[in-house]
C-alpha positions in Angstrom: 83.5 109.0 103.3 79.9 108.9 101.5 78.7 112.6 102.4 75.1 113.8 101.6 72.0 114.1 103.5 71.1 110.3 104.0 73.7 108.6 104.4 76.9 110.8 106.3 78.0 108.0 108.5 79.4 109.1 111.6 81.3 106.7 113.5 84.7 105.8 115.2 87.5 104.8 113.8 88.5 101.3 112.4 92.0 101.7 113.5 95.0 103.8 114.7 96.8 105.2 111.7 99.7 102.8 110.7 102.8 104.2 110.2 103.5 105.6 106.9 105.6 104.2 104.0 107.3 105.2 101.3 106.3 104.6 98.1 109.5 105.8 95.9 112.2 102.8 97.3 109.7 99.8 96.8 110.2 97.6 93.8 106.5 96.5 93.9 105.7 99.6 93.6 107.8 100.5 90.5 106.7 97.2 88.7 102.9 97.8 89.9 101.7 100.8 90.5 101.5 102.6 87.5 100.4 99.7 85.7 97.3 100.4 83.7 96.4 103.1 86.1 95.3 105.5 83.7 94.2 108.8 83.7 90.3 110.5 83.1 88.5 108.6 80.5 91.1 105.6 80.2 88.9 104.0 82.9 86.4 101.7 82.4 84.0 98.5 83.5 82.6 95.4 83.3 79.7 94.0 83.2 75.5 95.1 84.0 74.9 96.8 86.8 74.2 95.2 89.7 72.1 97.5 91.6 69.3 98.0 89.2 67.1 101.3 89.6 66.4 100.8 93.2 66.5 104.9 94.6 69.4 105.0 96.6 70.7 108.4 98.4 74.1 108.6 98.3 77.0 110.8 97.6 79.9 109.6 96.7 83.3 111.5 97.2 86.2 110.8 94.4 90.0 112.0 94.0 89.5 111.2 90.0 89.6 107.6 91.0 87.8 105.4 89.4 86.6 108.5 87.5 85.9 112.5 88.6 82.9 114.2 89.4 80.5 115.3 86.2 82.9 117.5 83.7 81.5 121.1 83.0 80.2 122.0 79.6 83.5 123.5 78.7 85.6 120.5 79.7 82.9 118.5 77.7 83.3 120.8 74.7 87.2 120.9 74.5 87.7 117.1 75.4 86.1 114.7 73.5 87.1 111.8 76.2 85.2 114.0 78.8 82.4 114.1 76.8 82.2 110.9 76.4 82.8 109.9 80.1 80.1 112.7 80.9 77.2 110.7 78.6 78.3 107.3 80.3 78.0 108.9 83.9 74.6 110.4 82.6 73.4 106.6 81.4 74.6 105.5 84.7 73.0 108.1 86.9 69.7 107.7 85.8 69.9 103.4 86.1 71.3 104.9 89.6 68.8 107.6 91.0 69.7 109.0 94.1 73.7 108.7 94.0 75.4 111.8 93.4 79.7 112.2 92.7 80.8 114.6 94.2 85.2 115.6 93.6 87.0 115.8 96.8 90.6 117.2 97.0 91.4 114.6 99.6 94.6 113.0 97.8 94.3 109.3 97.5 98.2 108.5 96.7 99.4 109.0 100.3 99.3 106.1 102.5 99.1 108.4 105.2 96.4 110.3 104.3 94.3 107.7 103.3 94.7 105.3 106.3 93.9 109.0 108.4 91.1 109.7 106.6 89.8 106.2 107.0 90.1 106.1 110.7 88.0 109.6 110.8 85.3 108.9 108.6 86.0 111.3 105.8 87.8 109.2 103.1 87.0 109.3 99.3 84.9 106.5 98.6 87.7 104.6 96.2 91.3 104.3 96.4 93.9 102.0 94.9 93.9 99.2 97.7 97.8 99.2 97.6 98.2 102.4 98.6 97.1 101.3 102.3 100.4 99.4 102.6 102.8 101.7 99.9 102.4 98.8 97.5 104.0 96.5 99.8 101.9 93.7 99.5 102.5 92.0 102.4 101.3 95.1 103.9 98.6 95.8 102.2 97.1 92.6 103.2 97.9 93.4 106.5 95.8 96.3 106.2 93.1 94.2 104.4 93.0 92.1 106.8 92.8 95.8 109.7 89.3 96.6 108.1 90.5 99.2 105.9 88.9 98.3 102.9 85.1 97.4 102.6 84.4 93.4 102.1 83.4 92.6 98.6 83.0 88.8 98.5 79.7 88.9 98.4 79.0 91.2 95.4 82.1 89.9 93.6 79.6 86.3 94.3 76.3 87.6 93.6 77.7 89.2 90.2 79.6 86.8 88.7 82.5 89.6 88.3 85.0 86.6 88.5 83.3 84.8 85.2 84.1 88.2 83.0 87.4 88.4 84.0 90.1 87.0 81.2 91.5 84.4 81.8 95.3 85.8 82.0 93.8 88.4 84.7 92.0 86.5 86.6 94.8 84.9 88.8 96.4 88.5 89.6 93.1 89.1 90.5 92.6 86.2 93.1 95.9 87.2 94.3 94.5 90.2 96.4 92.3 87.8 98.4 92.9 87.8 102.1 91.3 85.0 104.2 89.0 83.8 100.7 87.3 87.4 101.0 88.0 90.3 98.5 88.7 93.7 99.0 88.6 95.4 95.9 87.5 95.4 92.4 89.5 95.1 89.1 91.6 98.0 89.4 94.5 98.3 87.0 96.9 95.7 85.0 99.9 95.4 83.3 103.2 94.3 82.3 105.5 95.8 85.0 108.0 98.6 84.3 110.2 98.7 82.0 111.6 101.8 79.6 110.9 103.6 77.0 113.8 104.9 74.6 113.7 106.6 71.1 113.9 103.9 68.8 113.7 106.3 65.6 116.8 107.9 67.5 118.6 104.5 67.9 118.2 103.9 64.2 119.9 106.6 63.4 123.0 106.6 65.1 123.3 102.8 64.1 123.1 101.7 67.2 121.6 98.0 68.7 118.4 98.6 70.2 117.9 97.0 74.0 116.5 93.3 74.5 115.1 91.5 77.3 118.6 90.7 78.8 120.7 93.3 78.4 122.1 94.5 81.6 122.5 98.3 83.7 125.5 98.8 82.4 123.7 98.8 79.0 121.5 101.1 79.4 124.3 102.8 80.9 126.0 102.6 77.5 122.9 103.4 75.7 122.1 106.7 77.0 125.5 108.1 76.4 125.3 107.0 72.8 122.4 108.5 72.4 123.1 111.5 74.3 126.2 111.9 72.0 124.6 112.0 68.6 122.0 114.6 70.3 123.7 116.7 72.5 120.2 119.0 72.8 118.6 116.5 74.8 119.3 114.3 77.8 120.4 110.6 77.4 117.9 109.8 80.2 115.3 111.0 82.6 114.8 108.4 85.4 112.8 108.6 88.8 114.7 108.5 91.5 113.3 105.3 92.6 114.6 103.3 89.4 118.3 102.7 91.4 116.1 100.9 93.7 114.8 99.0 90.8 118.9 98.3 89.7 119.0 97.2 93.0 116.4 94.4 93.2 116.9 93.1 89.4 120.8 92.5 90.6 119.0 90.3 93.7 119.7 93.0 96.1 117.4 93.8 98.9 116.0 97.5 98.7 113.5 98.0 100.5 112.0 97.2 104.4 110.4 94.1 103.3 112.9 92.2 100.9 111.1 90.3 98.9 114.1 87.6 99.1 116.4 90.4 98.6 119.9 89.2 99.4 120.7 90.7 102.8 117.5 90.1 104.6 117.5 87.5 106.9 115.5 85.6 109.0 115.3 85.8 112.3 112.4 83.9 114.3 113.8 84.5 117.6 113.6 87.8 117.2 110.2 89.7 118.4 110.0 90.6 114.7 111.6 88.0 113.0 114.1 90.1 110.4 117.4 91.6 110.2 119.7 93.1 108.1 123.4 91.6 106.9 123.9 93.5 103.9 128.0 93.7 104.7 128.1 89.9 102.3 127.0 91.9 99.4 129.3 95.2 99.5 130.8 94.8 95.8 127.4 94.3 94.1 125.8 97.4 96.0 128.8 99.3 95.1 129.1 98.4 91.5 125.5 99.4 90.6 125.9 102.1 92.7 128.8 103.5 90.5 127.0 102.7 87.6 124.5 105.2 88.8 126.4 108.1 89.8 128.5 107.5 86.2 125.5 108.5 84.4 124.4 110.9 86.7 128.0 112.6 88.0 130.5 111.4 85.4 128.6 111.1 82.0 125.8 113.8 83.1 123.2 111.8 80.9 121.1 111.0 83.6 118.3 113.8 84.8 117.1 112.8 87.7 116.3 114.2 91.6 115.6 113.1 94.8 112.4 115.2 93.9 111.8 113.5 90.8 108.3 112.3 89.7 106.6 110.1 87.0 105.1 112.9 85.5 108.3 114.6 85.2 110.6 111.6 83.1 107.4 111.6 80.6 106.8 115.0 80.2 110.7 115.2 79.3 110.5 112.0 76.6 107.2 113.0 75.0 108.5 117.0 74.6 112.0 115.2 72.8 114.1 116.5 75.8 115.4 113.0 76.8 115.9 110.1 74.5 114.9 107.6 77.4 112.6 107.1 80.2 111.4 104.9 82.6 107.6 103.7 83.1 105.3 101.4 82.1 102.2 100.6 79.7 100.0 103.5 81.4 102.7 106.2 80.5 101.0 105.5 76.6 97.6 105.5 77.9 96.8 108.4 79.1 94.8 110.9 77.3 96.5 112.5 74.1 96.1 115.7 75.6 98.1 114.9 78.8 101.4 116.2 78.4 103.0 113.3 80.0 101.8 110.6 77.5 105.2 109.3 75.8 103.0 108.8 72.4 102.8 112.6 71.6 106.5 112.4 70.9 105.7 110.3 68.1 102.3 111.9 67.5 104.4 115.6 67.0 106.5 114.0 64.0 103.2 112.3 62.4 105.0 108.9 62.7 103.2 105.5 64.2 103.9 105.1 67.8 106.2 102.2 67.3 108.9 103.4 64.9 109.6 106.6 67.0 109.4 104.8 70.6 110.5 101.7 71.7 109.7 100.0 74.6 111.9 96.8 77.1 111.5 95.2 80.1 114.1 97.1 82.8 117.2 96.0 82.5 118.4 92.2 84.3 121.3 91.6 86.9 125.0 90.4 85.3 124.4 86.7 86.6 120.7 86.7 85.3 118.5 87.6 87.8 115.7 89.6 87.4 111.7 90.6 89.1 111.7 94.7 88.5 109.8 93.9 85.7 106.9 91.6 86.8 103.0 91.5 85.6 100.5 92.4 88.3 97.6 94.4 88.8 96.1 96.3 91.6 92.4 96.6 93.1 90.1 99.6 93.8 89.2 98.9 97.3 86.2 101.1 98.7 86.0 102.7 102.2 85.0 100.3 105.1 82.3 102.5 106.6 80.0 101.9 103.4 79.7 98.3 104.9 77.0 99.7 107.4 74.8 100.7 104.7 75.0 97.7 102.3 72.8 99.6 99.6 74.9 102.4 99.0 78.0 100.0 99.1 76.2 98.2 96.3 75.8 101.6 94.1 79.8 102.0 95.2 80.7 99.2 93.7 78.4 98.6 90.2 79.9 102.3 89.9 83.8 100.9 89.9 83.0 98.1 87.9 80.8 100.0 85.6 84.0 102.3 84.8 86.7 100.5 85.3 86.0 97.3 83.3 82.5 96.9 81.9 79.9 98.4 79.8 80.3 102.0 80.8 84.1 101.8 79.8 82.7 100.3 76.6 80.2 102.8 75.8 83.0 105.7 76.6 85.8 103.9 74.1 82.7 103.4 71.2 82.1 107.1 71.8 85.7 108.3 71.5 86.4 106.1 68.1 83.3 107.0 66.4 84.4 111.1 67.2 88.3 110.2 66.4 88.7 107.1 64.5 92.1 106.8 66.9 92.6 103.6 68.3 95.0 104.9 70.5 92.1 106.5 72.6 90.4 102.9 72.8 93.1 100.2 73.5 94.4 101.4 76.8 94.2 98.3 78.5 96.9 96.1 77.6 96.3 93.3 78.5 92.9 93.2 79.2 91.5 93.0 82.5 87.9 91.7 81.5 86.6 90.4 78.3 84.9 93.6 77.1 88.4 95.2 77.0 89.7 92.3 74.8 87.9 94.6 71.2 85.7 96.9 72.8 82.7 96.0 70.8 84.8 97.3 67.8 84.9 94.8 64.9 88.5 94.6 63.1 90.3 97.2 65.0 92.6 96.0 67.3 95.6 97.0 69.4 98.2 96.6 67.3 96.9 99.1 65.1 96.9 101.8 68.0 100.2 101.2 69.5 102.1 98.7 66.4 103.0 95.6 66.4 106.6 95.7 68.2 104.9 97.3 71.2 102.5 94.7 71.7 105.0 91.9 71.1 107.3 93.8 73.6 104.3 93.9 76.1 103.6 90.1 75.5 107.7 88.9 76.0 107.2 91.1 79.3 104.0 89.0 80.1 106.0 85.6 80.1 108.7 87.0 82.3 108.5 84.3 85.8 106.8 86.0 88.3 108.9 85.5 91.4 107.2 83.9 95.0 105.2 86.2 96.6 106.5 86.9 100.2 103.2 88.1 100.7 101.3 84.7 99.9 103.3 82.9 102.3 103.0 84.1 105.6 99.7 85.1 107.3 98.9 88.8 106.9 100.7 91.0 109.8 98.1 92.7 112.3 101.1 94.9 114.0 102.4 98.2 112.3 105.5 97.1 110.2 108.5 98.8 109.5 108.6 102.5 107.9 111.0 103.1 104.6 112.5 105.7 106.0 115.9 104.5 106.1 115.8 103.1 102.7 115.0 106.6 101.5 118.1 107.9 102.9 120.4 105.2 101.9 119.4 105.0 98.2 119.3 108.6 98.5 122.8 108.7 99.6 123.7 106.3 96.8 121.9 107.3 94.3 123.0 111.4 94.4 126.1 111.7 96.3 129.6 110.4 96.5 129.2 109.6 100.2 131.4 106.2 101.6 129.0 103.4 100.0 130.0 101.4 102.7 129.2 104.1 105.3 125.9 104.2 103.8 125.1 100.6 103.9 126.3 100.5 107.8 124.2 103.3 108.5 120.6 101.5 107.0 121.5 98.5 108.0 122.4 99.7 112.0 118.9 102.1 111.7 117.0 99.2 110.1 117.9 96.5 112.7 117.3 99.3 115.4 113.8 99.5 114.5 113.1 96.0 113.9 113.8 95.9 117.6 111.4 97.9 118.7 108.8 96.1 117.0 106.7 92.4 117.7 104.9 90.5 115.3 101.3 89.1 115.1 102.6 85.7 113.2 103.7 83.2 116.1 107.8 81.2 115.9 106.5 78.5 114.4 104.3 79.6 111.9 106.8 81.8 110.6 109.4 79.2 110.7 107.0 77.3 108.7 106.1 80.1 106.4 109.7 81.0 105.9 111.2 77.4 104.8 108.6 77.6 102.2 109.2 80.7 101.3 113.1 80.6 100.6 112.7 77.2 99.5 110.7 77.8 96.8 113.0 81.0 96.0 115.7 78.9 95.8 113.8 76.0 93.0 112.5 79.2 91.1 116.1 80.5 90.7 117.8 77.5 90.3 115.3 76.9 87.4 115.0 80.3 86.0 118.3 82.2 86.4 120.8 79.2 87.3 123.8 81.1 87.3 123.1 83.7 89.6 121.5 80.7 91.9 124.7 78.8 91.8 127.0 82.0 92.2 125.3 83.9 94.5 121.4 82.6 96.1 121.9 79.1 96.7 125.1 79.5 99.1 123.6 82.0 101.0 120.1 79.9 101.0 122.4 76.7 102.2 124.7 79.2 104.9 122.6 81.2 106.3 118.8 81.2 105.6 118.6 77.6 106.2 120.7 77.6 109.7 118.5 80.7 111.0 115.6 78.5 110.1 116.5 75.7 111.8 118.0 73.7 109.1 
């Protein structure tokens, strides 16, 4: 992907394209990959460079990702954030001679597109690393693992990027390793979804506000409420992908890949070693899926599409045309002049963040399960082909670090306060990936004073929710193409926004499912699945047992003793 005279490396590609997945039915994804993904200047980095002024001439292609291309002089004059990304990239550029960034309108959000790209040569030079497997992790290991991301180790080693890390991020950091190497560089971290809701609103029609265990059925309950004592507005806007989230909080599978999901089975005998018995678990697909179509059929409180998008549920909260929304931490750190920031709403009425918007963990199943809402972060991985000209790779990288995490992200946020005074346009990190991000280099200004206490004690209860067993760290990382979420799409499709048979639905995915786990094999061997496996559900069944004991004993344990186990071999 690095264009320019010098260095245009023309080669042939890594791999075959893997088959695309979907992003929208994916829990991961909903709990991951918005998180501390912000927009323009919210990005930032760590540490010196590592490059020095060695000449190096390079162009580097980027979809806004780390950062853009140089703003113009207009952008610079109307956005004070551009202005003071543009200075930073100026600092940079001459520590840097030689590299030039150059914007590209190839999209990096599409799997497809990416892993495409990659294969011919003509990817932008960063990309979230999770999109190369639709935030599945497992997948995206698997792709690690391909060659579609450029091998990092050794400048993660050389520059001690592991020691400026905190210490809360470090570990979701290590997590993206695959076979001890790295494959990315601090990307984005956070919380995990939850939603947003108008507490200001709440306080006025008396009405309790959520907490960390209230259920679907109360946010059901909620948005009615609050849809009754403002009828101008909507009681919710939701992306479509949040029934998936009902879904998996409940302990339901909803996606390709499970993630322990009741319903997906084990099968080592099988050339790939899954299938699908969701019939068990009829009532509990059927009573959040009635939950669902009450708000959106019955109550008519809920906007929301098959088409829906991120963008779409914030825009409507921050504009005061829906009294609750679903995202996460990034939704309030994006620039004050992006429309779909959920603090304008509060920023419009000339009121502190936190006593106009609330924000919860999504809600938790009725027997106490939970993991929509789960802290993780994500890496910027950079294109493989750089790895032939280990120079340029270096620029590549000092460049993500520089913005993302370290002393260019420093030098931007200084900037902006010093023009604003608004420490919502400095803490946008939350929590803080390295230890620059922890003040900034600003001396008594602190978080809570951009986004209020409540916010950042809501954000901290979210940060000691268990984070469930990683399928992914348990079984070696897949080298054969994996399933697609196209049937998931049209199942919780179905659900979600008609009034089709439920359990026609459910046959349907789980008959289409199964049919195309047949016709595909897996790298991992019987026995190291097997292997893999006990651990896996074993450890499942201890972490639910200990965390959520009455759904364990009700509902995970039995099926762990029936039918897991047996598969497994006992």
């Amino acid at each position: 992907m690095v264009e320019g005279t010098h260095t245009v490396l023309e080669t042939e590609p890594l791999v075959e394209s893997a088959k695309p997945l979907t992003r929208r039915q994916l829990l991961r994804a909903a709990a991951i990959s918005g998180v501390a993904l912000v927009g323009g200047t919210a990005l930032a980095a760590c540490g010196s460079g590592s490059t020095g002024t060695t000449t190096v001439n390079v162009t580097f292609l980027t979809n806004g990702y780390p950062q853009d291309a140089m703003p113009t002089a207009a952008q610079q004059k109307a956005d004070v954030s551009l202005k003071a990304y543009a200075d930073a990239l100026n600092q940079w550029q001459k520590q840097n001679p030689g590299v030039k960034i150059k914007h590209t309108d190839t999209t990096i959000w599409d799997q497809k597109t990416v892993v495409s790209a990659i294969s011919a040569g003509t990817a932008p030079t960063w990309y979230e690393g999770s999109i190369l497997g639709s935030f599945i992790d497992n997948v995206v290991f698997s792709q690690f693992a391909r060659g579609l991301a450029a091998d990092l180790t050794s400048l993660v080693k050389s520059t001690n990027l592991e020691s400026q890390l905190t210490p809360q991020y470090l570990p979701g950091y290590e997590y993206w390793k695959v076979n001890g190497k790295y494959y990315g560089v601090p990307g984005g971290y956070g919380e995990g979804g939850g939603i947003f809701y108008r507490r200001d609103l709440v306080q006025q029609a008396g009405l309790p506000e959520p907490t960390p265990s209230w259920t679907w059925e109360d946010l059901r309950t909620l948005a009615k409420n609050l849809q009754a004592a403002n009828p101008k507005m909507k009681g919710a806007a939701l992306d479509p992908w949040v029934f998936g989230v009902s879904l998996f909080a409940d302990g339901l599978n909803s996606n390709p890949t499970g993630y322990g999901g009741l319903g997906l089975e084990p099968a080592p005998n099988n050339a790939w070693p899954w299938r699908y018995n969701l019939t068990p678990w009829l009532s509990q697909y059927e009573k959040l899926t009635n939950n669902w179509r009450g708000m959106y059929f019955q109550d008519k409180t809920l906007n929301s599409s098959i088409t829906g998008s991120s963008v779409n549920v914030a825009q409507l909260f921050a504009t005061g045309q829906a009294a609750i929304c679903n995202g996460n931490s990034s939704a309030f750190q994006r620039s004050l002049s992006d429309p779909t920031n959920v603090a304008n709403i509060a920023i419009k009425q000339g009121k502190s963040f936190s006593d106009v918007v609330g924000f919860v963990a999504y809600p938790v199943g009725d027997l106490g399960s939970f993991g929509a809402t789960q802290k993780g972060g994500v890496v910027c991985s950079i294109e493989p082909h750089l790895q032939r000209n280990q120079p340029a790779l270096a620029k590549a990288f000092d460049f993500a670090v520089q913005f993302l995490i370290g002393d260019a992200m420093v030098k931007i946020r200084q900037e902006i306060y010093n023009t604003t005074h608004d420490a919502k346009q400095v803490f946008l990190e939350i929590p803080p990936m390295s230890k620059l991000q922890i003040n900034y280099g600003l001396k008594g200004v602190t978080a809570a004073d951009a986004w209020g206490q409540p916010t950042i004690d809501a954000l901290n209860q979210m940060q000691n929710i268990p984070l469930l067993p990683q399928l992914a760290l348990y079984f070696p990382a897949e080298q054969n193409a994996g399933p697609t979420g196209d049937a998931w799409n049209d199942a919780n499709s179905g659900l979600a926004f008609t009034q089709d048979s439920i359990p026609a639905v459910l046959t349907k995915l789980q008959s289409t499912q199964n049919a195309q786990f047949a016709s595909l094999s897996s790298s991992i061997d019987k026995s190291t699945f097997i292997a893999s496996a006990k651990k896996y559900f074993g450890d499942l069944d201890a972490f639910w047992t200990k965390y959520a004991p009455q759904y364990a004993s009700e509902q995970f344990h039995p099926w762990y003793e029936q039918t897991v186990l047996p598969a497994l071999g006992g």
